[in-house]
PDBQT receptor file of N, H, CA, C and O in Angstrom, charges set to zero:
ATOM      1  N   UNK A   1       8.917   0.980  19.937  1.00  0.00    +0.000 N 
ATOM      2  CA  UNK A   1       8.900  -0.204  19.114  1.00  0.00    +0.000 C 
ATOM      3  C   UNK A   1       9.913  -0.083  17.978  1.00  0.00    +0.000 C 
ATOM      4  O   UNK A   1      10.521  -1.124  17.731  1.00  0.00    +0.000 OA
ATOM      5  N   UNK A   2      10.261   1.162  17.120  1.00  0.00    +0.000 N 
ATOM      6  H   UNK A   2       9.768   2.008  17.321  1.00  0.00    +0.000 HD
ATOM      7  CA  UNK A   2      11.082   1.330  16.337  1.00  0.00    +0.000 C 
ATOM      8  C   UNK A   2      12.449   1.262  16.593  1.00  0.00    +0.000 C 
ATOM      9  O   UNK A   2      13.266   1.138  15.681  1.00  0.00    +0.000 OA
ATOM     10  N   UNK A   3      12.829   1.351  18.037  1.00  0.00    +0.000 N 
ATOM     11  H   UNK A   3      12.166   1.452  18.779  1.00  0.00    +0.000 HD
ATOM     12  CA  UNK A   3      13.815   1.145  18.791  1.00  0.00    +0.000 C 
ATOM     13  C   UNK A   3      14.570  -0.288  18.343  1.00  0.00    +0.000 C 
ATOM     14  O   UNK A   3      15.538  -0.690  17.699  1.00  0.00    +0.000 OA
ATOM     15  N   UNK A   4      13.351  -0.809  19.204  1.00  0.00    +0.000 N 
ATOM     16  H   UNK A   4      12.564  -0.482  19.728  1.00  0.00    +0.000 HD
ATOM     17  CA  UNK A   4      13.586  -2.333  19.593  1.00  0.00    +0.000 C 
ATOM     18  C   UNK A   4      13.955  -3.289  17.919  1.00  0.00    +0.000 C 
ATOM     19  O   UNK A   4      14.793  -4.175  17.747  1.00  0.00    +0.000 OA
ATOM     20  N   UNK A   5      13.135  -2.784  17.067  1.00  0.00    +0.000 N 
ATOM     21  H   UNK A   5      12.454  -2.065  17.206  1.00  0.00    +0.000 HD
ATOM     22  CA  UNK A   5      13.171  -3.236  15.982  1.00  0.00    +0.000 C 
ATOM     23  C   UNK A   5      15.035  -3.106  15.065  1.00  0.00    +0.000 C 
ATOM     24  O   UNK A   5      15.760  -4.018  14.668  1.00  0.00    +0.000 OA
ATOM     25  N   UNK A   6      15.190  -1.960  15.038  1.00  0.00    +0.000 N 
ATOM     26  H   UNK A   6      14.601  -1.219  15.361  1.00  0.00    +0.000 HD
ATOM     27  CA  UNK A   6      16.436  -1.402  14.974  1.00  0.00    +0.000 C 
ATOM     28  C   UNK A   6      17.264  -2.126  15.667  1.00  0.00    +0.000 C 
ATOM     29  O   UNK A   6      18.035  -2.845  15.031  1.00  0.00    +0.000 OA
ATOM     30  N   UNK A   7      17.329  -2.127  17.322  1.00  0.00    +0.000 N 
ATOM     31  H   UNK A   7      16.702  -1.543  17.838  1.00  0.00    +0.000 HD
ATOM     32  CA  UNK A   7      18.555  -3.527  17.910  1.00  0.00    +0.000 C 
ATOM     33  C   UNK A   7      18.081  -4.673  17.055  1.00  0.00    +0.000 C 
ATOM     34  O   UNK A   7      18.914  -4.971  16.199  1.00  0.00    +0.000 OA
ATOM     35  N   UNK A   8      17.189  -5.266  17.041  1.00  0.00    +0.000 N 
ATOM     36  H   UNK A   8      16.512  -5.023  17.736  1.00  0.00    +0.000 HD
ATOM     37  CA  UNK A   8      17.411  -6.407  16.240  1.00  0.00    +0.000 C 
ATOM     38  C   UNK A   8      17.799  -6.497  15.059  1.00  0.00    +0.000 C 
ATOM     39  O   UNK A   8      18.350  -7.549  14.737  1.00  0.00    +0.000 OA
ATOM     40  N   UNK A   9      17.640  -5.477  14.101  1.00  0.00    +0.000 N 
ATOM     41  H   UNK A   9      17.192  -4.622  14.363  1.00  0.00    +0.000 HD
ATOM     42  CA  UNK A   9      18.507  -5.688  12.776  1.00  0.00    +0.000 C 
ATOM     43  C   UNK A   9      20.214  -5.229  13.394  1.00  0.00    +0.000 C 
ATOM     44  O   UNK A   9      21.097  -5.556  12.601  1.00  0.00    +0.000 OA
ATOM     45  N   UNK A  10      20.661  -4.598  14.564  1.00  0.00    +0.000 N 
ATOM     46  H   UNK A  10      19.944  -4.333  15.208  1.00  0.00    +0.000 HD
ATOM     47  CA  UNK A  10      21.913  -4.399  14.685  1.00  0.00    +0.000 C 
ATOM     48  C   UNK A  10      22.578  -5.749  15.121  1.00  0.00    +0.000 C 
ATOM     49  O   UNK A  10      23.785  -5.905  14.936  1.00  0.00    +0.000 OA
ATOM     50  N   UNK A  11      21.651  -6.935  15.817  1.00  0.00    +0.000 N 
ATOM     51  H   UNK A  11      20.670  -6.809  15.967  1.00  0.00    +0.000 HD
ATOM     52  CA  UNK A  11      21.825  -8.017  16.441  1.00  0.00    +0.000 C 
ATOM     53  C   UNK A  11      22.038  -8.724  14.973  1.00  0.00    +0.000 C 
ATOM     54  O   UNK A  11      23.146  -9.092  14.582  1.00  0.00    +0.000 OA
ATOM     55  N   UNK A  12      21.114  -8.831  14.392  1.00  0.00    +0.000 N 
ATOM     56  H   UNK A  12      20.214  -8.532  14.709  1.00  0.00    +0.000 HD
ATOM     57  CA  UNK A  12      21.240  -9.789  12.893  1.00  0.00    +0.000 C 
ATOM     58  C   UNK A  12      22.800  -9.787  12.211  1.00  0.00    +0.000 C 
ATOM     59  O   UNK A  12      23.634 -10.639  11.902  1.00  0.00    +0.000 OA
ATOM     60  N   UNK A  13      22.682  -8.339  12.166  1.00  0.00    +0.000 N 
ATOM     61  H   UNK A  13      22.005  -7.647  12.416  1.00  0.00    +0.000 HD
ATOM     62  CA  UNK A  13      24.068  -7.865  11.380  1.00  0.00    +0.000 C 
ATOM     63  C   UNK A  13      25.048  -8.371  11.967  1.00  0.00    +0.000 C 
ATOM     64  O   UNK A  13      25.932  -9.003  11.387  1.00  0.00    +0.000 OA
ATOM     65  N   UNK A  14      25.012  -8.201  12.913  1.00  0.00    +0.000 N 
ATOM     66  H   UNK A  14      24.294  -7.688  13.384  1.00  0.00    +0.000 HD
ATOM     67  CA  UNK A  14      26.786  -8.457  13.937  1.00  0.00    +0.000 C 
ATOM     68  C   UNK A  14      26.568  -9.819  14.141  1.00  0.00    +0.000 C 
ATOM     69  O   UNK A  14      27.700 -10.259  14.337  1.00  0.00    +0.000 OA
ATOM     70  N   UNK A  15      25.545 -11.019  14.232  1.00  0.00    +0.000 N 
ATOM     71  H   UNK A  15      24.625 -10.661  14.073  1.00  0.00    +0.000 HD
ATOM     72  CA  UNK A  15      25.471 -12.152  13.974  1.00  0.00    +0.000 C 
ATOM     73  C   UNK A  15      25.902 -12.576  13.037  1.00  0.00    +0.000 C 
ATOM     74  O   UNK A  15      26.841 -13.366  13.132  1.00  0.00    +0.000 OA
ATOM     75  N   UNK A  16      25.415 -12.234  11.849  1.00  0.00    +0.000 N 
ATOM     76  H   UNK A  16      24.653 -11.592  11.771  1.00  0.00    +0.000 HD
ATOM     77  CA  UNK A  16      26.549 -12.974  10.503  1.00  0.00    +0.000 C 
ATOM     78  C   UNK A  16      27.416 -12.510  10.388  1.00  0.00    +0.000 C 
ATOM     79  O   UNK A  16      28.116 -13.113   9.574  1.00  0.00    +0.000 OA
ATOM     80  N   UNK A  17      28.193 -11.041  11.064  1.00  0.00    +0.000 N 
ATOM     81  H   UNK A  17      27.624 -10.552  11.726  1.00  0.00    +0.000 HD
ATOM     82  CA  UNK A  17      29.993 -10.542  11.079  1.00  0.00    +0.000 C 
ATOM     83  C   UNK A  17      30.241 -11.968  11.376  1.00  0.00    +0.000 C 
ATOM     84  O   UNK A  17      30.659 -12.779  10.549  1.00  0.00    +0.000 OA
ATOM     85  N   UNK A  18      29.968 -12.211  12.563  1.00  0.00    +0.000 N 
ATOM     86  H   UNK A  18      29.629 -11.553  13.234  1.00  0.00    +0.000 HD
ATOM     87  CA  UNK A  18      30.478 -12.877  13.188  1.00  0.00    +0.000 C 
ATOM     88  C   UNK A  18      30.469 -14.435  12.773  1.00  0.00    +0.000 C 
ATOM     89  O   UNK A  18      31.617 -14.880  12.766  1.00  0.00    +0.000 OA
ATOM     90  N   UNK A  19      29.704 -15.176  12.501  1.00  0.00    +0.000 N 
ATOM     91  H   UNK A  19      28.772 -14.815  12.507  1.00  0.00    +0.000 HD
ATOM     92  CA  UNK A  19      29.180 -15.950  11.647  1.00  0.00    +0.000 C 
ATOM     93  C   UNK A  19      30.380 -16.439  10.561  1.00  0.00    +0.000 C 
ATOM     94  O   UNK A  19      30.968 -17.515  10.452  1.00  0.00    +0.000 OA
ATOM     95  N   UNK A  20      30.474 -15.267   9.864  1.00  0.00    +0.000 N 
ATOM     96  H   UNK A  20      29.996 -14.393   9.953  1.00  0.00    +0.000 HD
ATOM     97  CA  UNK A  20      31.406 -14.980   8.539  1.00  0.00    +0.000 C 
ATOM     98  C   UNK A  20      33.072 -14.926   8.909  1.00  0.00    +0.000 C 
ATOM     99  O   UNK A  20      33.861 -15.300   8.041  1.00  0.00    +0.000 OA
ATOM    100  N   UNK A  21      33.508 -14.516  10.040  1.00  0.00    +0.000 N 
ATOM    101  H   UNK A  21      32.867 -14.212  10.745  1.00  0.00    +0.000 HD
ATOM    102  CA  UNK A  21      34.709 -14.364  10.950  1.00  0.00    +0.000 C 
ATOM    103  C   UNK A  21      34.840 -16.195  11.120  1.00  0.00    +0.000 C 
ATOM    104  O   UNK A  21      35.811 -16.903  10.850  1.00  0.00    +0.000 OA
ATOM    105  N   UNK A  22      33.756 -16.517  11.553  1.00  0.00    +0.000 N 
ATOM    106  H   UNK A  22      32.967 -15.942  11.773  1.00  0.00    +0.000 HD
ATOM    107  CA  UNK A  22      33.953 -17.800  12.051  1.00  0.00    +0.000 C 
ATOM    108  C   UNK A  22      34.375 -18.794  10.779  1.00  0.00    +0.000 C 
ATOM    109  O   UNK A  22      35.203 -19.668  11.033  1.00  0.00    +0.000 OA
ATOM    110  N   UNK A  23      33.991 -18.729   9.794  1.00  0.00    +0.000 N 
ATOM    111  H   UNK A  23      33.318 -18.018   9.588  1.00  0.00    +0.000 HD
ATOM    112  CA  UNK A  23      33.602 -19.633   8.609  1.00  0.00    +0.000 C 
ATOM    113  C   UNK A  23      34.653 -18.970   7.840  1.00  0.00    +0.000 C 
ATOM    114  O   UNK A  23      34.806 -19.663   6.834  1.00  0.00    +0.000 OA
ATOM    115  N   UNK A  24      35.482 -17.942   7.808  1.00  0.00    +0.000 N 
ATOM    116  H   UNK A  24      35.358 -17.379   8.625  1.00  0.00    +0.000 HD
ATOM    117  CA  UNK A  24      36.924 -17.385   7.209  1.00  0.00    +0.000 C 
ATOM    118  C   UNK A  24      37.813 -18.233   8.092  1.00  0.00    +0.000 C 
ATOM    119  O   UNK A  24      38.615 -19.001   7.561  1.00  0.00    +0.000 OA
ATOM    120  N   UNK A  25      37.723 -18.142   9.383  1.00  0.00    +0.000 N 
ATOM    121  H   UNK A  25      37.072 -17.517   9.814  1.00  0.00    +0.000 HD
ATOM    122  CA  UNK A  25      38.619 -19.048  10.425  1.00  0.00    +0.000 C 
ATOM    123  C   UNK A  25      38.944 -20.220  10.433  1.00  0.00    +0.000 C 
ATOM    124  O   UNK A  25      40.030 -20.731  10.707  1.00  0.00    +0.000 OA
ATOM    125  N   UNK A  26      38.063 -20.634  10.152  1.00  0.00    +0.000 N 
ATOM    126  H   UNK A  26      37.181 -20.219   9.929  1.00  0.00    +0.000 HD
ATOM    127  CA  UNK A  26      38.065 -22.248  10.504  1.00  0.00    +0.000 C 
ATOM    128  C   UNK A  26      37.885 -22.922   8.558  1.00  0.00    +0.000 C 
ATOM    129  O   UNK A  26      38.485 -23.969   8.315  1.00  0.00    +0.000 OA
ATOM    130  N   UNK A  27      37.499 -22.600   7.996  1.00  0.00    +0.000 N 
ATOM    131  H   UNK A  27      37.012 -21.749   8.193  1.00  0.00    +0.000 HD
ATOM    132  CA  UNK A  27      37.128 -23.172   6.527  1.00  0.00    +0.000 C 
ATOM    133  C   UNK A  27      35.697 -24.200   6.532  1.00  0.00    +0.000 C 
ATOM    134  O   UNK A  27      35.314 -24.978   5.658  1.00  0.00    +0.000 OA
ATOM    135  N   UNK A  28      35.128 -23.890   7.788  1.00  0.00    +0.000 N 
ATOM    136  H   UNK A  28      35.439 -23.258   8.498  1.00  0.00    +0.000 HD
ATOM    137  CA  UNK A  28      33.903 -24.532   7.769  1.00  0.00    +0.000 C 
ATOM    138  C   UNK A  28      32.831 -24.042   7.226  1.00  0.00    +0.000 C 
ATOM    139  O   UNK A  28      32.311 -23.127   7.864  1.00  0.00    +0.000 OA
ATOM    140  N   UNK A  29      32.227 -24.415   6.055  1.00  0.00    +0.000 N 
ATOM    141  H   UNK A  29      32.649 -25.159   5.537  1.00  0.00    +0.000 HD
ATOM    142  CA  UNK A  29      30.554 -23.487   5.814  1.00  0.00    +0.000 C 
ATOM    143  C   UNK A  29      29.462 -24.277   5.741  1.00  0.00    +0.000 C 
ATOM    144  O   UNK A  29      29.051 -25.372   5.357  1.00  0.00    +0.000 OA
ATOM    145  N   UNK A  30      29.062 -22.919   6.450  1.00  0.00    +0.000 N 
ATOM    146  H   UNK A  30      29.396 -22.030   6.762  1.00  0.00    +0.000 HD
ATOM    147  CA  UNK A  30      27.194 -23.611   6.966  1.00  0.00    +0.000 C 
ATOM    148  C   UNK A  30      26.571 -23.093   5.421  1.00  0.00    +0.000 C 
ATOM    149  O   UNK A  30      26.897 -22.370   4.480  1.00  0.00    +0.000 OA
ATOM    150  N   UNK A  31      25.063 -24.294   6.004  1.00  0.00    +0.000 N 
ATOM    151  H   UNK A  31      24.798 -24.881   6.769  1.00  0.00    +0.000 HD
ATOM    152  CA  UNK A  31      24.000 -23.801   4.631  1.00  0.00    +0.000 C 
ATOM    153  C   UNK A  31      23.208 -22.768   4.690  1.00  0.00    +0.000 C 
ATOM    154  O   UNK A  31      22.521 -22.545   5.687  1.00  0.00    +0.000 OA
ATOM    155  N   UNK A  32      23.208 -21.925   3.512  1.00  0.00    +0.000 N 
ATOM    156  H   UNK A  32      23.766 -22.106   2.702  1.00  0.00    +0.000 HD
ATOM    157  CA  UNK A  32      22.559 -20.914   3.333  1.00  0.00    +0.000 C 
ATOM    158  C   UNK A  32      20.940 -20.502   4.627  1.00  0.00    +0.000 C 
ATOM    159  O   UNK A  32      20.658 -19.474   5.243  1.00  0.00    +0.000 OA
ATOM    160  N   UNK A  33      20.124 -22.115   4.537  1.00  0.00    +0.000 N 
ATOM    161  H   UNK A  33      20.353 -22.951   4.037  1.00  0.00    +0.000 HD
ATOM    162  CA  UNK A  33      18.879 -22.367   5.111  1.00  0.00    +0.000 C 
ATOM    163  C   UNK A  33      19.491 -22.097   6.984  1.00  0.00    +0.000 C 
ATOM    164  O   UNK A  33      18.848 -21.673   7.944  1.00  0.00    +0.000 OA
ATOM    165  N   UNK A  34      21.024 -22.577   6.894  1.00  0.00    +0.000 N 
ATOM    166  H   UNK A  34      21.547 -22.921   6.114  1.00  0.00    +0.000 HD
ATOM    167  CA  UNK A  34      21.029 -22.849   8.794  1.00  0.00    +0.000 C 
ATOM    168  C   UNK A  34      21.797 -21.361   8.894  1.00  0.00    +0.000 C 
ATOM    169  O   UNK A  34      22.257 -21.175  10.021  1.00  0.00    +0.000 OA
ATOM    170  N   UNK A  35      21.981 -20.502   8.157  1.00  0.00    +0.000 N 
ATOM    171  H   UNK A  35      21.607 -20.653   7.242  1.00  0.00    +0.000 HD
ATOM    172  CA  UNK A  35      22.122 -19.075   8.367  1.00  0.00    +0.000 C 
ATOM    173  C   UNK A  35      21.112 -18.126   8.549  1.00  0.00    +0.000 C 
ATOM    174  O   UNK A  35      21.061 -17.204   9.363  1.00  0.00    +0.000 OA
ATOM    175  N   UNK A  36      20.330 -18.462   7.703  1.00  0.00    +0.000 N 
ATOM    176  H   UNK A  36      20.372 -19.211   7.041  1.00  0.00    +0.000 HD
ATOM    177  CA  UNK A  36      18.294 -17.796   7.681  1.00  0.00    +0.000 C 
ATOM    178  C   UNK A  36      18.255 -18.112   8.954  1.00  0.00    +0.000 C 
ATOM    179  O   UNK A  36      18.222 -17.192   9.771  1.00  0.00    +0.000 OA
ATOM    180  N   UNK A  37      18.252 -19.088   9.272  1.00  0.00    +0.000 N 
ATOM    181  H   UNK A  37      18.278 -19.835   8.608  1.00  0.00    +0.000 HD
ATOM    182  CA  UNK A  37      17.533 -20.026  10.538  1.00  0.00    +0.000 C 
ATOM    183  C   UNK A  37      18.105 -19.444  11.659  1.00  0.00    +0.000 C 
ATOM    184  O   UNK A  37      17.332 -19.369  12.614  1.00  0.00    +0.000 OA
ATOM    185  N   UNK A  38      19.484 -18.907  11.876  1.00  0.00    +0.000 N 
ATOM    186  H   UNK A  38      20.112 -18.968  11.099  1.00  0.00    +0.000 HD
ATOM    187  CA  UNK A  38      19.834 -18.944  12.971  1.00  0.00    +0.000 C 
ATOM    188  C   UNK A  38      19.870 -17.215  13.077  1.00  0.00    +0.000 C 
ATOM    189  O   UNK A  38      19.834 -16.719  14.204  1.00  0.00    +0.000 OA
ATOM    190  N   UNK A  39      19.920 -16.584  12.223  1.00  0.00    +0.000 N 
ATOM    191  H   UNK A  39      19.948 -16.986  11.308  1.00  0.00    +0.000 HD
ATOM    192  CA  UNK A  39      19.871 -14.822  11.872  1.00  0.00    +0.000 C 
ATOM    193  C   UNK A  39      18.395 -14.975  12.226  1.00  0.00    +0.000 C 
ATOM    194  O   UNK A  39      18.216 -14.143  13.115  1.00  0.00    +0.000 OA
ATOM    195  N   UNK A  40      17.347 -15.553  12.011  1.00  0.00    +0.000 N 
ATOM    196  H   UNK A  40      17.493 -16.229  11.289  1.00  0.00    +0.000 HD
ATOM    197  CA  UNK A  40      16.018 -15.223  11.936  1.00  0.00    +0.000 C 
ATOM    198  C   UNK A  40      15.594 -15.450  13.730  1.00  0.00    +0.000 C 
ATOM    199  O   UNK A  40      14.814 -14.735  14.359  1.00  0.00    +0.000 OA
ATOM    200  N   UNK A  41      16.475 -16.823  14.350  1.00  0.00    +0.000 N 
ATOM    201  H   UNK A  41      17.109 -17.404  13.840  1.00  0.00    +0.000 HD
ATOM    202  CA  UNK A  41      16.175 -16.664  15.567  1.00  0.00    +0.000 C 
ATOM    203  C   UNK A  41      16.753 -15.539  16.298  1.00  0.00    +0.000 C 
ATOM    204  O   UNK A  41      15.991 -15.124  17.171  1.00  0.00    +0.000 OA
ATOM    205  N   UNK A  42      18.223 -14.718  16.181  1.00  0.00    +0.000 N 
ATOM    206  H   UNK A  42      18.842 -15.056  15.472  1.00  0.00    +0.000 HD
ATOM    207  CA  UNK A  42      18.486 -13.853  16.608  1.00  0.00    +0.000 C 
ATOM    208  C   UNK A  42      18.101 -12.534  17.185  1.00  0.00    +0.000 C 
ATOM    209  O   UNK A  42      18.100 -11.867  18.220  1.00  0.00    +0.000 OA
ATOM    210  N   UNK A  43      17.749 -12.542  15.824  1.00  0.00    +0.000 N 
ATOM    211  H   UNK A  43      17.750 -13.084  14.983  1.00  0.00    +0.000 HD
ATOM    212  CA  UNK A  43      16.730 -11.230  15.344  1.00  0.00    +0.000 C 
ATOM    213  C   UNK A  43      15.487 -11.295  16.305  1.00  0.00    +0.000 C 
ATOM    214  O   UNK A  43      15.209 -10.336  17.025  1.00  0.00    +0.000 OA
ATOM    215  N   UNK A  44      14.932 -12.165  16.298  1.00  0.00    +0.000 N 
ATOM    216  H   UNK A  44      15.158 -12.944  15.714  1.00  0.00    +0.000 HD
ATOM    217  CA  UNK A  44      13.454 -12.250  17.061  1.00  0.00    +0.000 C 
ATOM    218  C   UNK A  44      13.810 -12.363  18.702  1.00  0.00    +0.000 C 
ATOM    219  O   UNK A  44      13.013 -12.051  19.587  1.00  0.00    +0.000 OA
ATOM    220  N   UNK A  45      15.007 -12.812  18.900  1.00  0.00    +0.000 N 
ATOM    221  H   UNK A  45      15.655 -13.065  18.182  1.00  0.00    +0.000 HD
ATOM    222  CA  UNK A  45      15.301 -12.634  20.401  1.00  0.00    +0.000 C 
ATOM    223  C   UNK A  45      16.009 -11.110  20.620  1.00  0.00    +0.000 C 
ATOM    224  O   UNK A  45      16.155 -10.564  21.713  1.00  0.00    +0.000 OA
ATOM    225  N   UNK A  46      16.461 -10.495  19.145  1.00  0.00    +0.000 N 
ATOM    226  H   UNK A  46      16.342 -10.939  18.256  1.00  0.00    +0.000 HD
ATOM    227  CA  UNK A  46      17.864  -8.751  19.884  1.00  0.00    +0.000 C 
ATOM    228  C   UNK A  46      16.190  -8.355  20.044  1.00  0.00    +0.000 C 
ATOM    229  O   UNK A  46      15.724  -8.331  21.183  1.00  0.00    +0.000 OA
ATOM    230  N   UNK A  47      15.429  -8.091  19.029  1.00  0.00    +0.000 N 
ATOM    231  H   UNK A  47      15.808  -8.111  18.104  1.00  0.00    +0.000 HD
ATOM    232  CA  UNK A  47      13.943  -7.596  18.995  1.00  0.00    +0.000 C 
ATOM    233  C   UNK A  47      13.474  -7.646  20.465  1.00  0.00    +0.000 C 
ATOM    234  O   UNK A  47      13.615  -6.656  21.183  1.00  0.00    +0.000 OA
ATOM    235  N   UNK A  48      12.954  -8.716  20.891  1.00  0.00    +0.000 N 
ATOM    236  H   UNK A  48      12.839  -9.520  20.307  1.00  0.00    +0.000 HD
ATOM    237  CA  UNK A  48      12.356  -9.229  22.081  1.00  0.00    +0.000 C 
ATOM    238  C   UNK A  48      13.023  -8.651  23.133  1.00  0.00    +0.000 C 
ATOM    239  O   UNK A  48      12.553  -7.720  23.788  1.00  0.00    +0.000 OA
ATOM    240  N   UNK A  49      13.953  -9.088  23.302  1.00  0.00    +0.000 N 
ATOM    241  H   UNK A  49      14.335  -9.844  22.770  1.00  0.00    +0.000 HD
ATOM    242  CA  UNK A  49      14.671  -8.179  24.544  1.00  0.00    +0.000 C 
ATOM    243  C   UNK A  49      15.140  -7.070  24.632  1.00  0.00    +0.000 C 
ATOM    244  O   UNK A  49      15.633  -6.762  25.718  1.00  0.00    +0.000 OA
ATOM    245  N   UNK A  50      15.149  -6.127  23.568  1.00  0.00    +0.000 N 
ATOM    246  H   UNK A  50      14.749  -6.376  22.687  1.00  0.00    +0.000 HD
ATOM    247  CA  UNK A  50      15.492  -5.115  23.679  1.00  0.00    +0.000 C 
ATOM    248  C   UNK A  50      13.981  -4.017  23.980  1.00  0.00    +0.000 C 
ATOM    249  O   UNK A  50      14.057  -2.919  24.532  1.00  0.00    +0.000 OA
ATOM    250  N   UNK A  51      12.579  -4.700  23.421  1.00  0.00    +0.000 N 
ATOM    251  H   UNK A  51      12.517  -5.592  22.973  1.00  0.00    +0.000 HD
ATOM    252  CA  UNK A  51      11.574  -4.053  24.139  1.00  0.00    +0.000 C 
ATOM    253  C   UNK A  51      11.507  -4.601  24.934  1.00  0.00    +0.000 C 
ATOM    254  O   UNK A  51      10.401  -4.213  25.311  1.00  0.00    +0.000 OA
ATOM    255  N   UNK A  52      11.872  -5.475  25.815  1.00  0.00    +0.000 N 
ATOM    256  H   UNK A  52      12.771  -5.790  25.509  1.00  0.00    +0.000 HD
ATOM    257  CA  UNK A  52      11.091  -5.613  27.183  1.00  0.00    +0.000 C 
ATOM    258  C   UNK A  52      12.425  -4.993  27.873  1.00  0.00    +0.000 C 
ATOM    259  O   UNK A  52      11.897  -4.343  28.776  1.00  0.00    +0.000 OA
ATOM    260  N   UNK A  53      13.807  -4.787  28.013  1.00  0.00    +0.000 N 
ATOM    261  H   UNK A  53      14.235  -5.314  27.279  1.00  0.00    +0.000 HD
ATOM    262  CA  UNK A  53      14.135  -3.867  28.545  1.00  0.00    +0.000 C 
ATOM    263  C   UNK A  53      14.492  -2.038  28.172  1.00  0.00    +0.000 C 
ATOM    264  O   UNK A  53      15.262  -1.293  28.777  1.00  0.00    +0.000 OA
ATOM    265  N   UNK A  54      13.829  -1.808  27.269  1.00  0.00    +0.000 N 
ATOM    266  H   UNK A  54      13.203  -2.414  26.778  1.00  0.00    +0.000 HD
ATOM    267  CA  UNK A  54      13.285  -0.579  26.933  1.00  0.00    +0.000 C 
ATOM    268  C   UNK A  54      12.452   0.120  28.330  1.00  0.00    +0.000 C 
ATOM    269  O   UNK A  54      12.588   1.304  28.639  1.00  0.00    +0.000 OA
ATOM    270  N   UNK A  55      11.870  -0.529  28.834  1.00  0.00    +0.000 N 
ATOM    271  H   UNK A  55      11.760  -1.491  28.583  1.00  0.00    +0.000 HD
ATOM    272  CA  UNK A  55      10.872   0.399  30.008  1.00  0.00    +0.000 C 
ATOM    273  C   UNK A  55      11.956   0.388  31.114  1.00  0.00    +0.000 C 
ATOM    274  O   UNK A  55      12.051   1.448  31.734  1.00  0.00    +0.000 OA
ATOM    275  N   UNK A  56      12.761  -0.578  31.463  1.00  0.00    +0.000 N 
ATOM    276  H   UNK A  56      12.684  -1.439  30.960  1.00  0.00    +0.000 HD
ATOM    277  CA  UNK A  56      13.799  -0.747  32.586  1.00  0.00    +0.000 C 
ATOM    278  C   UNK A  56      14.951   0.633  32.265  1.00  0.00    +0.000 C 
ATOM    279  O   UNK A  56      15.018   1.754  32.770  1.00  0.00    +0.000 OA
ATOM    280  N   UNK A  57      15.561   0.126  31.473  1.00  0.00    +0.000 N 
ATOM    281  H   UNK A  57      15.506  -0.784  31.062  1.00  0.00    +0.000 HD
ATOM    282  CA  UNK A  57      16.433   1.135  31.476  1.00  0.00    +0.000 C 
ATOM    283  C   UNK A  57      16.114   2.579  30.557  1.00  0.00    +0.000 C 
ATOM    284  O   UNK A  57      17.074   3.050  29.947  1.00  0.00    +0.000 OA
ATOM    285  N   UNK A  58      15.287   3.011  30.495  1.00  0.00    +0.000 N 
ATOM    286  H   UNK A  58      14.507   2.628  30.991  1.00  0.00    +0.000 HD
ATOM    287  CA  UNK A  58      14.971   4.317  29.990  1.00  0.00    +0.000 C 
ATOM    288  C   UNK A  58      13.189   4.682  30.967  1.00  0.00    +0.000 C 
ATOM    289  O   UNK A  58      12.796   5.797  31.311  1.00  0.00    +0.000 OA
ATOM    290  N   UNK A  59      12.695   3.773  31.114  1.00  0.00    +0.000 N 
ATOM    291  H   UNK A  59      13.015   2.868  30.835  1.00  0.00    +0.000 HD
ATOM    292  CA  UNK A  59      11.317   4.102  31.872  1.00  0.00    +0.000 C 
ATOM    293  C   UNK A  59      11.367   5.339  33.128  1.00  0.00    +0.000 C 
ATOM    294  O   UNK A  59      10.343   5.635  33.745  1.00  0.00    +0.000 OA
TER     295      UNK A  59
C-alpha cells in the first residue's frame, strides 16, 4: 500500500511538471481550483492503478 501511495504522489508531481510546461508554452492559465481538481483526480487514479497492478507484476 505504501508503494502504491508513493506512485501516486510521483503521478501528482509529474502532472503539474507538466501542467506548468504547458501553461509556460502556450501563456494559458488555469485556476488554482481546476489544478486541485485535476492533480486530485490523478493522484486517486496513479494510486488506484498502481495497487491493483502491484499483485500482477511483482505477485
Amino acid at each position: 500500500m505504501k508503494a502504491s501511495v508513493l506512485w501516486g504522489l510521483v503521478g501528482v508531481l509529474a502532472f503539474l511538471v507538466a501542467l506548468q510546461g504547458y501553461e509556460l508554452a502556450t501563456g494559458y492559465r488555469y485556476s488554482p481550483a481546476v489544478k486541485a481538481g485535476a492533480a486530485l483526480a490523478v493522484g486517486v487514479g496513479a494510486t488506484g492503478l498502481s495497487y491493483l497492478a502491484e499483485g500482477r507484476l511483482f505477485g
